[in-house]
C-alpha positions as CSV (number, residue, x, y, z in Angstrom):
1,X,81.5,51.4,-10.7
2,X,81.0,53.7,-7.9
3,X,78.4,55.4,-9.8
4,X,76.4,52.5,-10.7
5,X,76.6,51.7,-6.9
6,X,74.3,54.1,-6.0
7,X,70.9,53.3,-8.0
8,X,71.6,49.9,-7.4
9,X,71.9,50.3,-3.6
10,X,68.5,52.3,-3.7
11,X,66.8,50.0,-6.2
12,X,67.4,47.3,-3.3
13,X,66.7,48.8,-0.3
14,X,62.9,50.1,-2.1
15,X,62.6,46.3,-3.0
16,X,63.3,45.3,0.7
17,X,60.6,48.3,2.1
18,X,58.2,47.2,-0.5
19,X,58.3,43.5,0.3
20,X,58.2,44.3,4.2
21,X,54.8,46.5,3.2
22,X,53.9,43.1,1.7
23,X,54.3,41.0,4.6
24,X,52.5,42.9,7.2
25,X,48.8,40.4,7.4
26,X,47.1,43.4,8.7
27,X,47.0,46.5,6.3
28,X,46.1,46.9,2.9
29,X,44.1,49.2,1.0
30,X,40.0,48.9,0.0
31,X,38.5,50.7,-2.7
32,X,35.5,53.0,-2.0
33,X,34.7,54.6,-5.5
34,X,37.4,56.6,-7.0
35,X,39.3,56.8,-3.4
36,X,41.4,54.3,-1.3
37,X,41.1,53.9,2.4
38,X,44.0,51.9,4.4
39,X,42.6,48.7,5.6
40,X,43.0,47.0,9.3
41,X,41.8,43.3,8.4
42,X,40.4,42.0,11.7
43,X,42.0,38.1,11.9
44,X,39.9,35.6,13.2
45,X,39.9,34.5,17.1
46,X,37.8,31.4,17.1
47,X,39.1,29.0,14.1
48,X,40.6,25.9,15.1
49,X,38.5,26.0,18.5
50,X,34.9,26.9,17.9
51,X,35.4,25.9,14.1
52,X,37.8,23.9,12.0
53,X,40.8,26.2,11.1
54,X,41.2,24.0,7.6
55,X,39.2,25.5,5.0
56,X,38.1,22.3,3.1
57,X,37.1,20.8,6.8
58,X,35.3,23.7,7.4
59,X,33.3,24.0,4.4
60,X,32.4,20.1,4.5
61,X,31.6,20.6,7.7
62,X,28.7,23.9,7.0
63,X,27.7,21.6,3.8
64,X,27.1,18.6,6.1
65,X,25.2,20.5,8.2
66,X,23.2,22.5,5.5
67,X,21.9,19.1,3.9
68,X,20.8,18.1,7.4
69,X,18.4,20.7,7.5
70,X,15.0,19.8,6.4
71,X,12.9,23.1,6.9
72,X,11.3,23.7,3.7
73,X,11.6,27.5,2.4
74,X,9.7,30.0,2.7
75,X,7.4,31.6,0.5
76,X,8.6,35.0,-0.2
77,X,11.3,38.3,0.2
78,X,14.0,37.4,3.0
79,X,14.7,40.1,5.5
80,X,16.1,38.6,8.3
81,X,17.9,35.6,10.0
82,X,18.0,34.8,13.8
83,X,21.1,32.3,13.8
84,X,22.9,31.2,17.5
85,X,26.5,31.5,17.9
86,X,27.9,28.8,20.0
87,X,30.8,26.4,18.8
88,X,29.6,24.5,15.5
89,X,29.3,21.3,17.2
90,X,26.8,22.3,19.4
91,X,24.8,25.0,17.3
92,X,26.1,24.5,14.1
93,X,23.0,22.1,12.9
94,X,20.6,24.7,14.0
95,X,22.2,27.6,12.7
96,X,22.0,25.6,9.3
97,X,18.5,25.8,9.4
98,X,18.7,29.9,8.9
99,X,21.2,30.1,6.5
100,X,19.7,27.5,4.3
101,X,16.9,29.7,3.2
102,X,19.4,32.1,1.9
103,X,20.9,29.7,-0.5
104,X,20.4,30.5,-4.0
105,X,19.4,34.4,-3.0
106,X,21.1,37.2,-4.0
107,X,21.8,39.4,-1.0
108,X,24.8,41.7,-1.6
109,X,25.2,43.1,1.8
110,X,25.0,41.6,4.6
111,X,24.2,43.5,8.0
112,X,25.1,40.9,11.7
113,X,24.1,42.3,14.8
114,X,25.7,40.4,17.6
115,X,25.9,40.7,21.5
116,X,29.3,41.6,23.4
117,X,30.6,39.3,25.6
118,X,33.7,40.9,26.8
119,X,33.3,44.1,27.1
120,X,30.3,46.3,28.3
121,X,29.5,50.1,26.3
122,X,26.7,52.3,25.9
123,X,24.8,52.3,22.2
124,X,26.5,49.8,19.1
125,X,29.7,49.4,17.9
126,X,30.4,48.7,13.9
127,X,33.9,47.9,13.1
128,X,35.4,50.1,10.0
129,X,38.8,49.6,9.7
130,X,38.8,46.7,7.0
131,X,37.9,43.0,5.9
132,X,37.0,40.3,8.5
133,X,39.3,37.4,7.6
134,X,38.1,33.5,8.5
135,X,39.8,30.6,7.0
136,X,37.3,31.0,3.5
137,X,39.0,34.1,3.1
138,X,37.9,37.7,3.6
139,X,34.9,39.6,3.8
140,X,35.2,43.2,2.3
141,X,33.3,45.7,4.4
142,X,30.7,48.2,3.1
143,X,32.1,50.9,3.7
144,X,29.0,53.5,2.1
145,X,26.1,51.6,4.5
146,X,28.5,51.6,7.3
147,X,29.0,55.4,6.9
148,X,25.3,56.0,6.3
149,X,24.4,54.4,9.8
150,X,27.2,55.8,11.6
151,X,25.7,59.7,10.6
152,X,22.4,58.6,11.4
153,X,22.7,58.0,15.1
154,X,26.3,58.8,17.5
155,X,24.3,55.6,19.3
156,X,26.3,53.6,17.0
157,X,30.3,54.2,16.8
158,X,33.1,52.5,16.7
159,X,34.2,50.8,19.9
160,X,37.9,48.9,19.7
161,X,37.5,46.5,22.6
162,X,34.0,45.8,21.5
163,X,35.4,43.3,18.0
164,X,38.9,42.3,19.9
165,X,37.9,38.5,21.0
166,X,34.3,38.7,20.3
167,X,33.1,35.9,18.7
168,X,29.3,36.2,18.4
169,X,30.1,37.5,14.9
170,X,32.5,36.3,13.7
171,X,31.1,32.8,13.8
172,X,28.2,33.8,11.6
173,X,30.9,34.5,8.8
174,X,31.7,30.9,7.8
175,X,28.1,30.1,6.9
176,X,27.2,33.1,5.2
177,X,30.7,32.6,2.9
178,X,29.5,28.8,1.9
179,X,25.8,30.0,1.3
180,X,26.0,33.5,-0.4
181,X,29.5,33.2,-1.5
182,X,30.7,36.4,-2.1
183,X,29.3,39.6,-0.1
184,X,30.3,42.7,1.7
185,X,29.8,43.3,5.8
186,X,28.5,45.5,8.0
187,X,29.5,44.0,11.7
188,X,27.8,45.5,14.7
189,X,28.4,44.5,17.9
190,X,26.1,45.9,20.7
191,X,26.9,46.9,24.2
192,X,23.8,47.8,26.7
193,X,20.4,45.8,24.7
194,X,18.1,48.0,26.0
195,X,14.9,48.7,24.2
196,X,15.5,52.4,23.3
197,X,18.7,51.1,22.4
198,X,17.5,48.4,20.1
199,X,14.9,51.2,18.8
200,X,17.3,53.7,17.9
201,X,19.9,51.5,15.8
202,X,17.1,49.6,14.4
203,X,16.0,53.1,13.0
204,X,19.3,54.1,12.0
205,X,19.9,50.8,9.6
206,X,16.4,50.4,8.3
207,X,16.9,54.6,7.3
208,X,20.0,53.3,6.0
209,X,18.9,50.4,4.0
210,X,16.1,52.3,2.7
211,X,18.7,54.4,1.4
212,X,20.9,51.7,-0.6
213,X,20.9,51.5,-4.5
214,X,19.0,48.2,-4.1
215,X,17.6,48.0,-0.7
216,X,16.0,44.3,-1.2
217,X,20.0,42.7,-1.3
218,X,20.5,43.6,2.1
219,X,20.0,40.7,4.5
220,X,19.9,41.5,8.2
221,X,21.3,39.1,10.7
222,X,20.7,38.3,14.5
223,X,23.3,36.5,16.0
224,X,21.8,34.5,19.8
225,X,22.1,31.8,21.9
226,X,18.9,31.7,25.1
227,X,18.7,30.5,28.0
228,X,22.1,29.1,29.6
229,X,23.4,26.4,31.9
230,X,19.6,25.5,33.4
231,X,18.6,22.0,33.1
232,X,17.0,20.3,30.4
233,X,13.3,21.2,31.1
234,X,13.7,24.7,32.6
235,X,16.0,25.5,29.6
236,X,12.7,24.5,27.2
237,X,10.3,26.5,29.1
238,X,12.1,29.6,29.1
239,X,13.2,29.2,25.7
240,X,9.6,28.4,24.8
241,X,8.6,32.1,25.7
242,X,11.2,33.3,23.1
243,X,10.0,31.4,20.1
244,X,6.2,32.6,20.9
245,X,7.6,36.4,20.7
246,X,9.8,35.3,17.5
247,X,6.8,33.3,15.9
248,X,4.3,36.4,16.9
249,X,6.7,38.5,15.2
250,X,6.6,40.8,18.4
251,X,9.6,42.7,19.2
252,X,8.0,44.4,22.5
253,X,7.1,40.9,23.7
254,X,10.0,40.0,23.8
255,X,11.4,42.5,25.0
256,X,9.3,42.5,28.2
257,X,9.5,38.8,28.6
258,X,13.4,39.6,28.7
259,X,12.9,42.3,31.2
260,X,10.8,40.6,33.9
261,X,12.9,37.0,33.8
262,X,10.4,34.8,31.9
263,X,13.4,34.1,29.2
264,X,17.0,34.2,28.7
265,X,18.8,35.2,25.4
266,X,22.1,36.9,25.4
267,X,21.7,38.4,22.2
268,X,18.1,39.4,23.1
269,X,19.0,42.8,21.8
270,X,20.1,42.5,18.2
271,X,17.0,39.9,18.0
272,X,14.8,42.5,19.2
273,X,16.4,45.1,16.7
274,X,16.4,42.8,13.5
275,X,13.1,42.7,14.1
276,X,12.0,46.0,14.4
277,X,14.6,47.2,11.8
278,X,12.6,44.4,9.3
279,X,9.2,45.0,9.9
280,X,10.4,48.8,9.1
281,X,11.6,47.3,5.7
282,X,8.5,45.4,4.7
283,X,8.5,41.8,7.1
284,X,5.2,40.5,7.6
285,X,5.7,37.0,8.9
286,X,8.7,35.5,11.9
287,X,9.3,31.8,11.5
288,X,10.9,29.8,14.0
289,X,13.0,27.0,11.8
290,X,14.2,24.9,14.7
291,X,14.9,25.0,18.1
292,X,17.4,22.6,20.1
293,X,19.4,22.7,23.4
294,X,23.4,21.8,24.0
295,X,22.0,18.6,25.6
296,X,20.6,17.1,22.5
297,X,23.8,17.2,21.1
298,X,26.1,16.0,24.2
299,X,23.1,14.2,26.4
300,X,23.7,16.0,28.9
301,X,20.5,17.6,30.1
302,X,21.8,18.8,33.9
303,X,23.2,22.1,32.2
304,X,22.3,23.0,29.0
305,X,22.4,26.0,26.6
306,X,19.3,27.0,24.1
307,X,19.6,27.6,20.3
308,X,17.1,29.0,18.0
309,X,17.1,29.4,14.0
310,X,14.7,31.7,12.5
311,X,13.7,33.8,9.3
312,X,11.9,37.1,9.0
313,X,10.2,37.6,5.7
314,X,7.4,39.6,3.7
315,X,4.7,36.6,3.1
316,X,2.6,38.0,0.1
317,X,-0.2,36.1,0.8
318,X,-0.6,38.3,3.4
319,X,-0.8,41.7,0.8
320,X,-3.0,39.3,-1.6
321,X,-6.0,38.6,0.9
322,X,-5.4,34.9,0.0
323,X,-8.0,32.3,1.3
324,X,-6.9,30.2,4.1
325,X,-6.2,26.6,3.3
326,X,-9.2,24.9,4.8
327,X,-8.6,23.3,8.2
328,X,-11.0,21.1,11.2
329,X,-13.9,20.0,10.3
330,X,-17.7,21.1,9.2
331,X,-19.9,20.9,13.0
332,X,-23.0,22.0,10.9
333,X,-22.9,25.7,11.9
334,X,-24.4,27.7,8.9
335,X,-23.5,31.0,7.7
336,X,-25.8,33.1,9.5
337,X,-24.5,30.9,13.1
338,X,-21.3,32.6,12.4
339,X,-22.0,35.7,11.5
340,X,-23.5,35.9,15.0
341,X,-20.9,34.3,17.1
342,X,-19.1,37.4,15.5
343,X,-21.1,39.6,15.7
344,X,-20.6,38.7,19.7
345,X,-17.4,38.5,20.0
346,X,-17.0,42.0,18.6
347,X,-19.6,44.1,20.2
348,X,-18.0,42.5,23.5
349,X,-14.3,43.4,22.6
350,X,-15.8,47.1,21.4
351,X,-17.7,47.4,24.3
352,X,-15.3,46.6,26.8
353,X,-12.5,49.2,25.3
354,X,-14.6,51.7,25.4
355,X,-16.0,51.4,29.2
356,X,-19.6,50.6,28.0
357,X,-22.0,47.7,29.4
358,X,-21.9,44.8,27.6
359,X,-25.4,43.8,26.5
360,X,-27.4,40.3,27.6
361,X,-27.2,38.4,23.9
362,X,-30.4,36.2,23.1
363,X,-30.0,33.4,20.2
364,X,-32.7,31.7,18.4
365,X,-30.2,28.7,16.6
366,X,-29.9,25.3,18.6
367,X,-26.5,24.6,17.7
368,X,-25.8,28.0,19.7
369,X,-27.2,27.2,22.6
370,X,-25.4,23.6,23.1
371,X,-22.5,23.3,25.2
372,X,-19.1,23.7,23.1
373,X,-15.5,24.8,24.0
374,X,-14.0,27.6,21.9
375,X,-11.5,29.5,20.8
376,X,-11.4,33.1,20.0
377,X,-8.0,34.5,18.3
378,X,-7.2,38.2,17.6
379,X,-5.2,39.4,14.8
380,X,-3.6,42.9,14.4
381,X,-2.5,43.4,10.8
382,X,-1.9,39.9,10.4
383,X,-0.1,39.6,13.8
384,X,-0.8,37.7,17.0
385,X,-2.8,40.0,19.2
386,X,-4.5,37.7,21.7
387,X,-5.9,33.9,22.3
388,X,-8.0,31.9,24.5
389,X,-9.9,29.4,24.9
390,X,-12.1,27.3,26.9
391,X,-12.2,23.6,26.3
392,X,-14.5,22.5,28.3
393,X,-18.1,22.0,26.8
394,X,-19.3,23.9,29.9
395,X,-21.6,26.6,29.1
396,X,-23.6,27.2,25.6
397,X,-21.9,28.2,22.4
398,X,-22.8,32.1,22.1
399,X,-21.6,32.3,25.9
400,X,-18.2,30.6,25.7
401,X,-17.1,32.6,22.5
402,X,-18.6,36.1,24.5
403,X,-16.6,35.3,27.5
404,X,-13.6,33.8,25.3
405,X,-13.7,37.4,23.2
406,X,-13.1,39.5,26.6
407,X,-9.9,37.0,27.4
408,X,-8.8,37.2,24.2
409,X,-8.5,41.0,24.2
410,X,-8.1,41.9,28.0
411,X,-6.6,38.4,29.6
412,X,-3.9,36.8,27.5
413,X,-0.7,37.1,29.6
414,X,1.5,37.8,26.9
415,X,-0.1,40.8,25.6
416,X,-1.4,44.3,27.2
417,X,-5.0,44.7,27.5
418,X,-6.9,45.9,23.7
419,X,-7.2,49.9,23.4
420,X,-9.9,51.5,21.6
421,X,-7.6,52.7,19.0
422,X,-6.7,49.4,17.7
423,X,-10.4,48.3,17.2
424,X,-10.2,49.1,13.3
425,X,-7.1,46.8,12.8
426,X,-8.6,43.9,14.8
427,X,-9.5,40.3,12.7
428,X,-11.4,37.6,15.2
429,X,-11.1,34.0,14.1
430,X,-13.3,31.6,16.2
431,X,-12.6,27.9,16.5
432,X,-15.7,25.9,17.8
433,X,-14.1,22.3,19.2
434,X,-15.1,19.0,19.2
435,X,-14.9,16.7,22.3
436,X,-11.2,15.9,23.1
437,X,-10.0,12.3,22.4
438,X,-6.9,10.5,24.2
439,X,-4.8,8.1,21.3
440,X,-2.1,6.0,22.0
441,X,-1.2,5.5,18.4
442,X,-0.1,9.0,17.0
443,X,-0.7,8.0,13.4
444,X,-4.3,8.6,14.0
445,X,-3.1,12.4,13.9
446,X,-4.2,14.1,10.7
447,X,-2.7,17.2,9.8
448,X,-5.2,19.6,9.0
449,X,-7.9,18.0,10.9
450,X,-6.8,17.6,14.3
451,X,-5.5,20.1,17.2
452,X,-3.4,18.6,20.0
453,X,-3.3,18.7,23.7
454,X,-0.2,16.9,25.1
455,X,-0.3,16.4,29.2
456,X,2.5,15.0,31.2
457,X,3.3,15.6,35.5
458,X,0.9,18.3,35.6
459,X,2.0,20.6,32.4
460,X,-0.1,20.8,29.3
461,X,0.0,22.7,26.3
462,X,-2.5,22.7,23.4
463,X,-2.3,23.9,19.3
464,X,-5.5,24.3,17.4
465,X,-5.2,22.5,13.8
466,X,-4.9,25.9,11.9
467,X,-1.4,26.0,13.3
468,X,0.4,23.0,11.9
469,X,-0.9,24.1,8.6
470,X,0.0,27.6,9.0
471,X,3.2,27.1,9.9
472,X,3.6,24.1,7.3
473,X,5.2,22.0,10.1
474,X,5.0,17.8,9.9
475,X,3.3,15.5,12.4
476,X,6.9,15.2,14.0
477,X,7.3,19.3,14.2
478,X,3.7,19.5,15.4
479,X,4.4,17.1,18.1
480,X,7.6,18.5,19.3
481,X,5.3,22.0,19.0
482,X,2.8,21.2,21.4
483,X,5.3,19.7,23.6
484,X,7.4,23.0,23.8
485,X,4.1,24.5,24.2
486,X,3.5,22.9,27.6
487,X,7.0,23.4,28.8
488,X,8.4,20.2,28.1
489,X,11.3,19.0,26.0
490,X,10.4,18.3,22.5
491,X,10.5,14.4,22.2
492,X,8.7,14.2,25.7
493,X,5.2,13.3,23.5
494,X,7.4,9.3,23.4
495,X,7.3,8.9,27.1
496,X,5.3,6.3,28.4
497,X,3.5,8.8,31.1
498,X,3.0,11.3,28.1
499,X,-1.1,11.6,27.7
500,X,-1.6,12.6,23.4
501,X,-5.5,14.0,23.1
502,X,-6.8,15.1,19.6
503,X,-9.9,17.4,19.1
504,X,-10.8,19.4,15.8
505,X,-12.9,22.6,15.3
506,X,-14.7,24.8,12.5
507,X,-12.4,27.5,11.9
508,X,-13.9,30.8,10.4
């Protein structure tokens, strides 16, 4: 018996170690090819609080919130996602917004760049030792990407107190479980946003990417809230200036807007460095989805906080050459009238870069001569590049879109002035207005035909009628547009004291 006694004692007391291995929540053990690396599962800090802790409440809840979402999808390859990261009541309809163009994708990786809250550190911080864990379950890491961007630059590292209670992440999770299903991570948390910062990891994971057996599954994600605890209308105006930058698709906009005060976002970095890590992996277009404020959820509007969803994607109509839709109206210009109204408006930009006298123009066509307000819009590679206007029927035709040209390219506040070497890249599109009307009924707004000016206690803000159609936006969206345009709230185009004009133009 004694014998026996032996093996049996040691038979137990393995049993007993191995169940206590079993027990511990935190370790385990991921595979990485042929080899097995020990695994520190990072439990989640916010459910129960900022989302429901029950996983069946929880994934109603993102579902509910998903089928609220009416954007329409956009046409073509998904790089990126700007989503906030507030508590799901307050930000939890907007975010849905992002993640609802991902559904039905098939992104394998998934790359979230979020701000830290708690704790300040030079560079980015990815977190390596295992799964993130919400109430869905857990998400595996990728181990291979995450070593790829660690050797590109020592900006990015691992940083404990950077993931402890952070929960600008972490809250992305949830959404990204319900719409992709399964997926591996790749969870970045940034300490100091500056822009050589946000340059040098954006470098290191489009390098990365680039790298991966199938670059084009690899969704990058921006996790933001903007401006915070300003009131209703100064939250709207600042936030405004961020979904210019974000609709431009201009990461050094933004950034500078950031740096001088003219905006708030507390995740301004990883926005700025999704965006220059996507156009460096083929993103063409930025599309703000929806934009709302903690006060249109709690009505509140003393002290509000700003969210934004967007999408960053390669458009191929851009690669294509494809004809724009046909927007405004025919003012009877012929072909030659346009060719010389460009003709103007670039020997004034060309001139004026390269420090020579701009000539006295002389036109023989009537319609030139008559008084007309204009536009005069500047593209760079398909990009935003400059755009004024005068709306005022003031001065003859040739002379408004002249002076209109040098604005355009030298004036416009959000850019810096046109340099010589970005002449060959430069597109001009001129929009020659009608006379502006005020309507009281805004069904008399046609989509396609009509640009909007919307006035109210001295702000004003105006959208030619190539926009709505651009951007593929409803008469609702337009109007809640043009409203954010002039610094307002968005529904402020239903106050009484709210002055609606339309105009059109001939776009070409």
């Amino acid at each position: 018996m004694q014998a026996m006694r032996k093996p049996f004692i040691l038979i137990t007391f393995l049993g007993l170690f191995l169940a206590f291995l079993m027990s511990i929540p935190h370790s385990g053990y991921a595979k990485e090819g042929k080899t097995m690396r020990a695994e520190k599962i990072r439990h989640s800090v916010i459910a129960g609080s900022w989302y429901p802790g029950n996983p069946a409440t929880l994934t109603r809840e993102i579902k509910t919130y998903l089928s609220e979402a009416k954007s329409p999808k956009v046409k073509g390859r998904i790089v990126g996602l700007i989503s906030p990261h507030a508590g799901y009541m307050y930000s939890g309809p907007v975010a849905a917004y992002s993640y609802k163009q991902i559904i039905g994708e098939d992104f394998s990786t998934v790359i979230i760049i979020a701000p830290s809250h708690r704790a300040y550190f030079e560079g980015a911080s990815i977190y390596n030792l295992g799964s993130y864990e919400t109430p869905l379950g857990l998400v595996p890491l990728d181990y291979g990407l995450i070593d790829a961007i660690m050797k590109e630059d020592p900006v990015v590292r691992y940083v404990p107190e950077a993931h402890t209670q952070e929960h600008s992440l972490e809250i992305q999770l949830p959404f990204l479980q319900v719409t992709l299903g399964d997926f591996k991570l790749v969870p970045i948390v940034m300490g100091d946003q500056t822009w050589e910062n946000c340059a040098k990891l954006a470098k290191a994971i489009a390098y990365a990417v680039k790298k991966a057996p199938d670059p084009h599954k690899v969704l990058l994600v921006a996790s933001t809230d903007l401006s915070h605890f300003h009131n209703y209308n100064t939250a709207v105006k600042l936030d405004s200036v961020v979904i210019d930058a974000v609709n431009d698709f201009d990461p050094k906009e933004l950034n500078d807007a950031l740096r001088s005060g003219k905006c708030e976002a507390c995740g301004g970095g990883p926005m700025i460095t999704v965006m220059l890590a996507s156009k460096d992996l083929g993103a063409t277009k930025s599309k703000v989805l929806k934009y709302a404020n903690s006060g249109d959820v709690t009505g509140d509007r003393g002290s509000v906080v700003g969210y934004m969803a967007a999408v960053l994607y390669d458009n191929p109509g851009i690669h294509k050459g494809k004809e724009k839709e046909k927007v405004g109206v025919d003012l009877g210009l012929s072909e030659k009238d346009k060719k010389v109204l460009h003709h103007i408006a670039r020997t004034v930009i060309e001139k004026a870069c390269k420090g020579e006298k701009i000539p006295e123009f002389k036109v023989d066509s009537p319609i030139l001569k008559e008084p007309r307000g204009a536009f005069v819009t500047l593209h760079k590679n398909g990009q935003l590049r400059g755009c004024i206007g005068h709306i005022r029927a003031t001065s003859p035709l040739y002379k408004t879109v002249a002076e209109m040209a040098y604005a355009a390219a030298f004036e416009d506040p959000r850019f810096p002035p046109l340099r010589a070497d970005e002449l060959p890249y430069i597109d001009i599109e001129i929009s020659v207005l009608t006379p502006f009307r005020k309507i009281n009924d805004i069904n008399e707004i046609k989509i396609g035909k009509h640009g909007l000016m919307i006035r109210k206690n001295g702000y004003s803000g105006l959208l030619l009628p190539q926009v709505p159609v651009e951007w593929k936006w409803d008469l609702n969206e337009f109007l809640e547009h043009t409203c954010l345009k002039a610094g307002l709230r968005k529904d402020a185009w239903k106050d009484k004291d709210t002055e609606i004009y339309v105009f059109s133009a001939e776009v070409f």
